[in-house]
C-alpha positions as MATLAB code, in Angstrom:
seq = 'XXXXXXXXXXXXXXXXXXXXXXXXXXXXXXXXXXXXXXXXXXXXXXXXXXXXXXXXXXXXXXXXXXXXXXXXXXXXXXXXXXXXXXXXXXXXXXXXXXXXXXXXXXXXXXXXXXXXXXXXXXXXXXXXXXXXXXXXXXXXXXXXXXXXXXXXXXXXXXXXXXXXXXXXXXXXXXXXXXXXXXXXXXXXXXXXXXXXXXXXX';
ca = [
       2.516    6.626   31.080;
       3.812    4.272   28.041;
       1.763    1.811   29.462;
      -1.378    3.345   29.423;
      -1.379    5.240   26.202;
      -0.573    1.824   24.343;
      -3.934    0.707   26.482;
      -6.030    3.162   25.416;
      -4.888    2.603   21.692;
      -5.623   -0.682   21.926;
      -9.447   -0.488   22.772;
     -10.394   -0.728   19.813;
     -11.330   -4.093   18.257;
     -10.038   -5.141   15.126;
     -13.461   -5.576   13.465;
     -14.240   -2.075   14.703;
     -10.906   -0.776   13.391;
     -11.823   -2.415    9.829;
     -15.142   -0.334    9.874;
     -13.382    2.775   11.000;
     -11.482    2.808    7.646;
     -13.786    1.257    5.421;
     -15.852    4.376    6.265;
     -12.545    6.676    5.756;
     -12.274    5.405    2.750;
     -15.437    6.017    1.504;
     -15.337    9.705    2.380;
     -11.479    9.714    0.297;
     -13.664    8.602   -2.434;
     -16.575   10.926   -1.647;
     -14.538   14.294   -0.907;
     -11.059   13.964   -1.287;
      -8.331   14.444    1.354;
      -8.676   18.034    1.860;
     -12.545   17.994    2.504;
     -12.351   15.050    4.484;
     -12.720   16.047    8.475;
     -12.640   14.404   11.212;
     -15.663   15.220   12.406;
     -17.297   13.608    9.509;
     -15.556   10.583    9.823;
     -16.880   10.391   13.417;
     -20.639   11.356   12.235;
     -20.263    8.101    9.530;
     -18.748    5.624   12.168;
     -20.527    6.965   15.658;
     -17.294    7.734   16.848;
     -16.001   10.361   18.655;
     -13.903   12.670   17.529;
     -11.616   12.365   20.816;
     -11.699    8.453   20.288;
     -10.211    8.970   16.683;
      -7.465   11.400   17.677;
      -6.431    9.406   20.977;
      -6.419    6.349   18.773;
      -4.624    7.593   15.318;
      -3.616   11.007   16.736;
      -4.774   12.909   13.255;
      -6.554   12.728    9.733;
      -2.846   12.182    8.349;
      -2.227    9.083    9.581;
      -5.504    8.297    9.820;
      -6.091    7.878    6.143;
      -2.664    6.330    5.531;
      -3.441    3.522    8.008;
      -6.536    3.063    6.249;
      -5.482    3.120    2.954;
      -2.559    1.083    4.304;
      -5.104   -1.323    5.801;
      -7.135   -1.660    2.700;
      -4.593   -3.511    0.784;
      -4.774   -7.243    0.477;
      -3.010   -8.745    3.357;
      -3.552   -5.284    4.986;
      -0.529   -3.996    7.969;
      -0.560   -7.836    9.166;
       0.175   -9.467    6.096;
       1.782  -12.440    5.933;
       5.063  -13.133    4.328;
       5.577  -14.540    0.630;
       8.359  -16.770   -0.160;
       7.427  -19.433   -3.082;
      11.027  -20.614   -3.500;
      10.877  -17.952   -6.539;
      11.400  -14.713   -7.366;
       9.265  -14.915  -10.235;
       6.301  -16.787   -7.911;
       6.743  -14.425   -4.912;
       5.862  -11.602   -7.544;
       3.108  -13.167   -9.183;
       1.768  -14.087   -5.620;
       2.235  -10.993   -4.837;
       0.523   -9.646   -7.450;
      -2.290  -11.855   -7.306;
      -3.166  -10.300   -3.711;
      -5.230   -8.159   -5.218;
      -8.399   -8.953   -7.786;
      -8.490   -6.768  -11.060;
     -11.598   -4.672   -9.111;
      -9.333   -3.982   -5.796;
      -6.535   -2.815   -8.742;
      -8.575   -0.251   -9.960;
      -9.878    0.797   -6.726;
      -6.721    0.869   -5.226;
      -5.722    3.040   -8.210;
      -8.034    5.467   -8.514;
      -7.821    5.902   -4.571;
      -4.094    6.505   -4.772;
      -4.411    8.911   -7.846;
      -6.638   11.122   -6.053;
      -4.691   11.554   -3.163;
      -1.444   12.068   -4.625;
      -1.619   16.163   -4.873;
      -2.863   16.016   -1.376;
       0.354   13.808   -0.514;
       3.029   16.311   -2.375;
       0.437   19.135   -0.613;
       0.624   18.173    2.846;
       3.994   17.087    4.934;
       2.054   15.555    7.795;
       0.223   13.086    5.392;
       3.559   12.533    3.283;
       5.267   11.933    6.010;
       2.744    9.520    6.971;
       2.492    7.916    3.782;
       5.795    7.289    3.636;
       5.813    5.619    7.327;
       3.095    3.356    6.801;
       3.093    2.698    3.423;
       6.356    3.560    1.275;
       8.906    2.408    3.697;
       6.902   -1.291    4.337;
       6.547   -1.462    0.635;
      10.200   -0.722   -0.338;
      11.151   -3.445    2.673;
       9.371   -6.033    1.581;
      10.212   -5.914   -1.993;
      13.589   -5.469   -0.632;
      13.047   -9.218    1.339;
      11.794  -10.551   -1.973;
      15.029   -9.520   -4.050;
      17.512  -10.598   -0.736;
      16.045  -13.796   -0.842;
      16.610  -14.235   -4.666;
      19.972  -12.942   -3.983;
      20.876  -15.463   -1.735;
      19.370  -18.484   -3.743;
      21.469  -17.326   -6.792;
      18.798  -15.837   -8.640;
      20.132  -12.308   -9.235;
      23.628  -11.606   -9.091;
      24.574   -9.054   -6.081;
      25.580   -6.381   -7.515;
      22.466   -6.136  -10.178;
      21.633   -2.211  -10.708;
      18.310   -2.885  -10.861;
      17.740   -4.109   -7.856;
      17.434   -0.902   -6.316;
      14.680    0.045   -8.636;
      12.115   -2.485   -7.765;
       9.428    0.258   -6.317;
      10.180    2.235   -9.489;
       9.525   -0.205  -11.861;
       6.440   -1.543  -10.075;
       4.846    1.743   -9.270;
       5.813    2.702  -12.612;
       3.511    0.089  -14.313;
       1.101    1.134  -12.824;
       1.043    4.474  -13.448;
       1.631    4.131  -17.436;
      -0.844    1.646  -17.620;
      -3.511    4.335  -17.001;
      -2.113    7.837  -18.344;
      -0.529    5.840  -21.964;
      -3.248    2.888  -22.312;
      -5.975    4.718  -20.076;
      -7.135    1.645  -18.535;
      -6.774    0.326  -15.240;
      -4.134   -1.758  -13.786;
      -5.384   -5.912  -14.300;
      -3.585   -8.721  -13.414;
      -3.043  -10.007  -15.948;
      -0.988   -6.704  -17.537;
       1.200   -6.374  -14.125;
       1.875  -10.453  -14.634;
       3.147   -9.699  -18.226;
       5.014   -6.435  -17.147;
       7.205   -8.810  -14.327;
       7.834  -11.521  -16.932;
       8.912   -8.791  -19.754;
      10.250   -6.247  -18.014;
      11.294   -6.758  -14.154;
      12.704   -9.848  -14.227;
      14.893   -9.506  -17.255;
      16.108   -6.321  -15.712;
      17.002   -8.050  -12.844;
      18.904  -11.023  -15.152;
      16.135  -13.581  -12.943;
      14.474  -16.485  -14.587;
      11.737  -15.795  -16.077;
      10.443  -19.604  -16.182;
];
């Protein structure tokens, strides 16, 4: 039965999946989470609605997959490691253009009352986006770790989401602008990596 679930699932192509939530979100940015439907997502893509459900089993994780999918590197990305923990953040960082920033931004802003709203797409979220985020940032601090970079016990280290997610934020509700990068560059040379007690050349 395993078998043939993971079949049907996998019908889709990958260039057909990228369309799927390209056109997701474009109705995010349209409606917002609570207006979007599934049956307008399957009007925009000539989909069906059964397709959708068999394939992402509901508009939850639906639109965290796509928003998931939308970032640079997408679910498949591939691994940093620079020899650096300051150049596996930059390179991080520089993933994303100072136009997919504020997209990404804006995006995430408007769905965050719909996140805290709604358990299904929390838990979602948190699935496919929180818990691979927190992981890899985890790798990225491990690996300094182990080169010597940051001492083991550093109480920062366990607030490497916070501060990132945290920059951010403040950059648009104190300096109402959007995150660039060069301001999330400057904010892991002046802030992250000094908490950390990492080289910051």
């Amino acid at each position: 039965m395993t078998e043939v679930a993971t079949a049907r699932r996998s019908r889709i192509t990958p260039e057909r999946e990228a369309e799927l939530y390209g056109a997701v979100l474009d109705l995010l940015r349209e409606v917002g989470y609570d207006a979007l439907t599934m049956d307008a997502v399957a009007a925009r893509t000539r989909s069906s609605k059964a397709t959708l459900y068999r394939q992402w089993g509901g508009k939850a994780e639906l639109v965290a997959k796509a928003v998931r999918h939308s970032k640079p590197g997408g679910s498949g990305r591939e691994e940093i490691d620079t020899g650096s923990l300051r150049g596996d953040l930059h390179a991080l960082t520089l993933r994303s253009d100072d136009c997919e920033m504020e997209q990404n931004s804006a995006l995430m802003r408007g769905l965050a009352m719909a996140v805290h709203g709604n358990p299904d797409l929390l838990q979602a979220f948190r699935e496919h986006l929180v818990e691979p985020e927190i992981a890899e940032f985890n790798r990225l601090v491990q690996r300094a770790v182990d080169r010597g970079e940051v001492a083991v016990d550093t109480p920062a280290a366990g607030f490497m989401m916070h501060m990132m997610l945290g920059a951010v934020v403040a950059r648009t509700l104190l300096d109402e602008q959007p995150p660039t990068q060069e301001f999330i560059l400057s904010y892991i040379d002046a802030v992250v990596l000094p908490a950390l007690g990492a080289p910051v050349d």
